[in-house]
ROVEX-595616 format. One line per 4 residues: number of its first residue (from 0); for each residue x negated, y, z of C-alpha. Coordinates in steps of 0.25 Angstrom, whole numbers, padded with zeros to 4 digits. Last residue first. Example, Ala and Ser with C-alpha at 12.3 -4.5 7.8 and 13.67 -1.06 7.14 Angstrom:
2
1) -0055 -0004 0029  -0049 -0018 0031 $
***
This chain:
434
433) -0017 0078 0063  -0021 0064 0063  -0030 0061 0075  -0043 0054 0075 $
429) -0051 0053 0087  -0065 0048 0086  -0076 0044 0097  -0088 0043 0093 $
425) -0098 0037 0100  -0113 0035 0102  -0126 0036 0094  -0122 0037 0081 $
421) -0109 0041 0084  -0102 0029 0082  -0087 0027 0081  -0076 0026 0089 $
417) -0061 0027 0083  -0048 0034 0091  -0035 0034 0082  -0026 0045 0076 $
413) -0010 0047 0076  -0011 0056 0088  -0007 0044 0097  -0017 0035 0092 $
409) -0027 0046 0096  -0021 0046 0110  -0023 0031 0110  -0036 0030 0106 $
405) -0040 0040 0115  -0033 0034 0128  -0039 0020 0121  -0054 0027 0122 $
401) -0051 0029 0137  -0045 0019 0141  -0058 0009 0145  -0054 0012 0160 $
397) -0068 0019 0164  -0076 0016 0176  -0089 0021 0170  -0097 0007 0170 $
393) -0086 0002 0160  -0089 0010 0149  -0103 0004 0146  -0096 -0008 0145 $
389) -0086 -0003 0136  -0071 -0003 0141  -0058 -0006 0133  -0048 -0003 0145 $
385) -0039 -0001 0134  -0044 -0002 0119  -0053 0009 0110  -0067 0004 0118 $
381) -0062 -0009 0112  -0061 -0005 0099  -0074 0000 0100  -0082 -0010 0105 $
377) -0087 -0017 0092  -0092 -0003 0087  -0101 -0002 0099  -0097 0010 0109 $
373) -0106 0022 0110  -0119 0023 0116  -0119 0036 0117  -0120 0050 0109 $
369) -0105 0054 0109  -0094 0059 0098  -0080 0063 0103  -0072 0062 0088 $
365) -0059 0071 0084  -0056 0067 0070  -0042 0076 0066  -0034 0071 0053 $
361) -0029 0074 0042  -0031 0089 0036  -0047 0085 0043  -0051 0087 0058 $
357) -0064 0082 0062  -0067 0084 0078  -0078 0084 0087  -0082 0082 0102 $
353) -0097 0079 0103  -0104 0073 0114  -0119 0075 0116  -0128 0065 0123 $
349) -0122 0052 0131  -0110 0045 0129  -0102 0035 0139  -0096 0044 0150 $
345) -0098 0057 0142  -0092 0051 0129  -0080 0044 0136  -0077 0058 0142 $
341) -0078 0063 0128  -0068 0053 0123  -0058 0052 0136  -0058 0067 0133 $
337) -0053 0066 0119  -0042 0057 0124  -0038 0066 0134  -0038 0079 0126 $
333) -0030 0071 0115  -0019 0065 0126  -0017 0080 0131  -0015 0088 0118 $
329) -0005 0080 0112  -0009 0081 0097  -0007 0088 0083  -0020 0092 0080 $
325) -0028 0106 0076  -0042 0107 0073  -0046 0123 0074  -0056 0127 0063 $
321) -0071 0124 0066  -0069 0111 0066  -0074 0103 0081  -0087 0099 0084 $
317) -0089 0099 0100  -0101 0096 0109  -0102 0089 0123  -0114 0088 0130 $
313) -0121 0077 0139  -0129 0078 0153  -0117 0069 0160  -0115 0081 0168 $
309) -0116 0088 0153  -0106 0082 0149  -0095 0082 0161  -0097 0097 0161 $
305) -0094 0097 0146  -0082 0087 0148  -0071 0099 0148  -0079 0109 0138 $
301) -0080 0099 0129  -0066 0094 0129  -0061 0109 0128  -0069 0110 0115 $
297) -0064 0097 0110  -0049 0101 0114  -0051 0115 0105  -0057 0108 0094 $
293) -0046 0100 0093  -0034 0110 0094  -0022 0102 0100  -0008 0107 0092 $
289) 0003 0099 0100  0008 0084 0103  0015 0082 0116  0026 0076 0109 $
285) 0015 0066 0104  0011 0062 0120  0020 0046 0118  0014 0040 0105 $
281) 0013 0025 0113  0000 0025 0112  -0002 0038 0118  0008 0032 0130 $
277) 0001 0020 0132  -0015 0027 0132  -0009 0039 0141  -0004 0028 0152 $
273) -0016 0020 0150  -0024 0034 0154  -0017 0038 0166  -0017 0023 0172 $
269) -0032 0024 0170  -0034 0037 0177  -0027 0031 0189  -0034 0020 0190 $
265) -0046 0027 0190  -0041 0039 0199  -0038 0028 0208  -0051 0020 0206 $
261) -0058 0034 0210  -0047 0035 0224  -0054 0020 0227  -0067 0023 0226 $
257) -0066 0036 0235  -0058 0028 0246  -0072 0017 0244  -0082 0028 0246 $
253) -0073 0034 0257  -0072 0022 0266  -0088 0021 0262  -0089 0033 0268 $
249) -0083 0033 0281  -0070 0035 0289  -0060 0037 0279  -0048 0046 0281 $
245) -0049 0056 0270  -0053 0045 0259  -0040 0037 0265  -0030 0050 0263 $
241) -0038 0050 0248  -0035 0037 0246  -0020 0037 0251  -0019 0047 0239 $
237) -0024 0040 0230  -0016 0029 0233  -0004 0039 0231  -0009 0044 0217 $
233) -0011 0028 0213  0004 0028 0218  0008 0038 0211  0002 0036 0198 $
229) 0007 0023 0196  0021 0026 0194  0020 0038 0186  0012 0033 0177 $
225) 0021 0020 0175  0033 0029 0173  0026 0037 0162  0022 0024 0157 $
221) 0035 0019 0157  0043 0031 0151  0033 0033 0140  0035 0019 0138 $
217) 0050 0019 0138  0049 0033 0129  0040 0022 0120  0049 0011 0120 $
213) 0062 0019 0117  0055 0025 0106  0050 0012 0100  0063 0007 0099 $
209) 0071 0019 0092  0057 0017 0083  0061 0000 0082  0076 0007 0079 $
205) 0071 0017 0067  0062 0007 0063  0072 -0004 0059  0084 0008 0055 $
201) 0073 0012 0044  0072 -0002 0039  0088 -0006 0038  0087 0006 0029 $
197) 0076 0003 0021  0082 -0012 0021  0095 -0004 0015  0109 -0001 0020 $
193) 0108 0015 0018  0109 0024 0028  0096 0032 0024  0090 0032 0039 $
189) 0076 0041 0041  0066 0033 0049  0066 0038 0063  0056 0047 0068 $
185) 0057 0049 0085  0044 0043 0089  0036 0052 0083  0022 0047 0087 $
181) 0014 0048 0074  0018 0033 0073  0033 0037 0072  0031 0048 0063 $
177) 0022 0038 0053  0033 0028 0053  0044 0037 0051  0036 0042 0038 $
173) 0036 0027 0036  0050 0023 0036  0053 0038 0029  0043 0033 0017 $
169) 0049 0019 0017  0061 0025 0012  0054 0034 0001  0043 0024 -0004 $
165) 0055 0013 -0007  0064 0023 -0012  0051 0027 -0022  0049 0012 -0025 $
161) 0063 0010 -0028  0063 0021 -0038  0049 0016 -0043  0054 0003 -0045 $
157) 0068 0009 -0054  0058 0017 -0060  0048 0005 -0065  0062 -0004 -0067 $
153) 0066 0006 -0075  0055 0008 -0082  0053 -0007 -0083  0067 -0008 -0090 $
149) 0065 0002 -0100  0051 -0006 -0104  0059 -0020 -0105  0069 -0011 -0115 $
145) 0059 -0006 -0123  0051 -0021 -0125  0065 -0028 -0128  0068 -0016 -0137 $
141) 0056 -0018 -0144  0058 -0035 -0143  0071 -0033 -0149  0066 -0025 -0161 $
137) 0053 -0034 -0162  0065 -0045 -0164  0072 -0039 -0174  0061 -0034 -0182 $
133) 0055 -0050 -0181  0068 -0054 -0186  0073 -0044 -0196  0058 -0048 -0203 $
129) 0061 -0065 -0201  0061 -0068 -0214  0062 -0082 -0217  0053 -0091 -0227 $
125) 0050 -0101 -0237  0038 -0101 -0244  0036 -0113 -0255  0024 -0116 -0264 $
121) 0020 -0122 -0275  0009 -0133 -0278  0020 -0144 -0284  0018 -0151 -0269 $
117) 0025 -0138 -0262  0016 -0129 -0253  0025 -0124 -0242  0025 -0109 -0236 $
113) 0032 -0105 -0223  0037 -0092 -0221  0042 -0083 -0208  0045 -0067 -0215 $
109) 0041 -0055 -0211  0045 -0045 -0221  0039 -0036 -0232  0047 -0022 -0236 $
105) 0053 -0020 -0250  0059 -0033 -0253  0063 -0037 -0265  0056 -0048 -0265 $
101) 0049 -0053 -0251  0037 -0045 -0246  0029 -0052 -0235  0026 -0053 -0220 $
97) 0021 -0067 -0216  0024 -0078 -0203  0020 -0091 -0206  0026 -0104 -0206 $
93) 0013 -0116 -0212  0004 -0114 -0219  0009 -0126 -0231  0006 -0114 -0242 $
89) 0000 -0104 -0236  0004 -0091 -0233  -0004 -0078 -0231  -0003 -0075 -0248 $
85) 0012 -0073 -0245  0016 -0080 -0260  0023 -0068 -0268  0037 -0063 -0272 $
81) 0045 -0068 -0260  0059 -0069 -0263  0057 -0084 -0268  0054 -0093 -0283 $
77) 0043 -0095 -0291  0033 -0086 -0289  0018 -0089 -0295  0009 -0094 -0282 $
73) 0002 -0105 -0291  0008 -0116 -0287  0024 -0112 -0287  0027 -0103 -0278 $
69) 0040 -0104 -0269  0044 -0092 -0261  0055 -0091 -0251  0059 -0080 -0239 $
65) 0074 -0081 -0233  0078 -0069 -0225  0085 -0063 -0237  0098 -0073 -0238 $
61) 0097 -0088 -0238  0106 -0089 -0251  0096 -0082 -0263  0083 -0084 -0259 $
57) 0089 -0099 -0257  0093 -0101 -0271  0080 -0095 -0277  0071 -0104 -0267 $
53) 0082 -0115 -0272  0078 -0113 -0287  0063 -0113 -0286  0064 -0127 -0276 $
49) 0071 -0134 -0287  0061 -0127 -0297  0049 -0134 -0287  0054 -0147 -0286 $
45) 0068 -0151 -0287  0070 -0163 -0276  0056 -0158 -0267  0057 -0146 -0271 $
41) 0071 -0146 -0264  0065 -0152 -0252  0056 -0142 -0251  0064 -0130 -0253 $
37) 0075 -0135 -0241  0061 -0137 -0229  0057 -0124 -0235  0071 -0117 -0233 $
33) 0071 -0126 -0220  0055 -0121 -0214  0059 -0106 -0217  0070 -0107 -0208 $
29) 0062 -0114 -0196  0051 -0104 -0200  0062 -0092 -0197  0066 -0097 -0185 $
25) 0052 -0100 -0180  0050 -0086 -0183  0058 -0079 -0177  0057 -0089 -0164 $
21) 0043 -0082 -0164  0047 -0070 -0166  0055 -0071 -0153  0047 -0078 -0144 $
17) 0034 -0069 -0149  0045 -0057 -0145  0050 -0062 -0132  0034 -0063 -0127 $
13) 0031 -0050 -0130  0042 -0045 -0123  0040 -0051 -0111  0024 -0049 -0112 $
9) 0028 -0032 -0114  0038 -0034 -0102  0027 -0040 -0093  0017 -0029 -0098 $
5) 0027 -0018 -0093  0029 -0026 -0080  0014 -0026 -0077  0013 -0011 -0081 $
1) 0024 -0007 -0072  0017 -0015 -0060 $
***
């Protein structure tokens, strides 16, 4: 930008001096064009000594800016203050700009001439210098230039200044922003107490987050209320169930008491899981956060669903670093949703499954790997989404909120869930910034 406006200022100055030297020189030729115009018509009365004596007249009245010749046909001097025809003018060529010595003059001078062939064979050149001119105005135009470059500078620094404040207040605004989104729901931006759109800004967000605070402790507030509420009477039903199952007079009273009670725990089960999706997508379960070791959680994972493995005549391996891979995390919410990952593995995977994890300064990859069918890469965005079930999925009673449990607990430990291919099967990856 500094580099366009610095070629702008050099076309602007450029363009100011052709303007002025050319209304120099027009000046100057209009003068020269009179004295000529005068000379002629004076030859015209007295002939060439007529002309001779006002040439010598006018060299001395005009004053030293005024540039004659007259040459009689042969080129010998007759009359003037320049000692010698200029051998680049032609007679009859026309205004011409030239550079020549005039008597008594030590240093040559730019001068505006015009030459004019007279009928006897002489010749006239009548001229003005215009030397203090063009120095003048190269002097104007370098001051011009100088002081077009002082000012873009400043307006350079006076930019970067402003950019600078800019960068700096937006900075606290998006710092503020980044807290919040990491689940720190009590950053506010910073106020100056000035009177400016920043300003004006800062309080905007600060009162949509004062808001959004509000929302989510009612949320929390609801769901917990809402769990709490539909738990005890699915407890009590459970309860008449079981009295019913004691009481039952055959088997197939018995069959259908037992079916019922299942689709409880399934109901219940389900109501349990919507309720962790809302609130880890809501950020509530960060002021649970602490130190989680990862390699420490996949080994316990596998030891957990080892038996279940090898029931379902699989195994379950772990790669984890050889140094200890430490996170900032709820606990809880990441063993769940790594277990609805190998769990999903076991149900829908066959072979080995791996439990690993990648941890570099930034982040923490921890991936669930199996050797199924795994899921098509067009059904994986809705095997991410609620109740979002697979065909093959739906034969084992499942809820389809298994993967958006993960996704959302990943989402709440500032990472997200993605699904690849294994080569055969699935990977499952969870990454989370550390």
């Amino acid at each position: 930008m500094f580099g366009l406006q610095l070629a702008g200022a050099a076309i602007t100055v450029g363009t100011v001096r052709e303007i002025t030297r050319g209304q120099i020189t027009a000046a100057a030729g209009q003068g020269a064009e009179q004295v000529r115009h005068g000379l002629v018509a004076i030859y015209r009365r007295g002939g060439t000594a007529a002309m001779q004596a006002e040439v010598s007249r006018l060299i001395r009245a005009r004053g030293p800016q005024l540039v004659l010749l007259l040459v009689d046909r042969d080129g010998q001097f007759l009359a003037g203050n320049v000692a010698d025809w200029p051998p680049t003018v032609t007679a009859d060529g026309g205004a011409t700009t030239i550079e020549i010595f005039r008597i008594d003059r030590d240093l040559s001078e730019r001068m505006r001439v015009i030459a004019t062939r007279l009928p006897d064979g002489s010749r006239l050149l009548t001229g003005h210098v215009i030397e203090s001119e063009l120095r003048f105005a190269r002097a104007m135009e370098e001051a011009m230039l100088l002081a077009m470059a002082v000012a873009l500078i400043l307006a350079a620094l006076a930019g970067l200044i402003a950019a600078r404040m800019i960068e700096r207040r937006l900075g606290r605004t998006v710092a503020t922003a980044d807290a919040v989104a990491a689940g720190d729901l009590t950053r506010r931006v910073p106020l100056g107490g000035g009177n400016d759109a920043f300003e004006a800004l800062a309080q905007a967000i600060n009162a949509m987050l004062d808001r959004i605070a509000v929302l989510v402790g009612e949320l929390k507030l609801a769901t917990d209320g809402l769990a709490h509420d539909l738990r005890a009477p699915l407890t009590r039903l459970r309860a008449t169930l079981e009295r019913a199952l004691a009481a039952a007079p055959d088997e197939a009273g018995r069959t259908t008491i037992l079916r019922a009670m299942d689709e409880g725990e399934r109901l219940l089960a389900m109501l349990d899981t919507a309720l962790r999706i809302t609130r880890a997508e809501a950020g509530l379960g960060r002021e649970a956060f602490g130190e989680v070791e990862i390699g420490a959680m996949l080994e316990d994972l596998a030891d957990m669903f080892g038996p279940l493995a090898e029931d379902r005549g699989m195994s379950i391996a772990v790669e984890a670093p050889p140094a200890p891979v430490t996170i900032n995390a709820n606990r809880e919410m990441l063993g769940q949703a790594l277990a609805n990952l190998v769990d999903n593995a076991l149900k829908y995977g066959a072979g080995a499954v791996t439990l690993s994890a990648v941890a570099d300064a930034r982040e923490v990859e921890i991936s669930v790997a199996d050797r199924g069918p795994g899921i098509p890469p067009e059904a994986r965005e809705d095997a991410l989404k609620r109740f979002g079930r697979l065909d093959a999925a739906r034969h084992e009673g499942g809820a389809g909120l298994g993967l958006s449990l993960v996704a959302a607990v990943a989402h709440l430990h500032g990472g997200i869930l993605t699904l690849g291919d294994n080569a055969p099967g699935l990977i499952a990856t969870m990454t989370i910034m550390r």
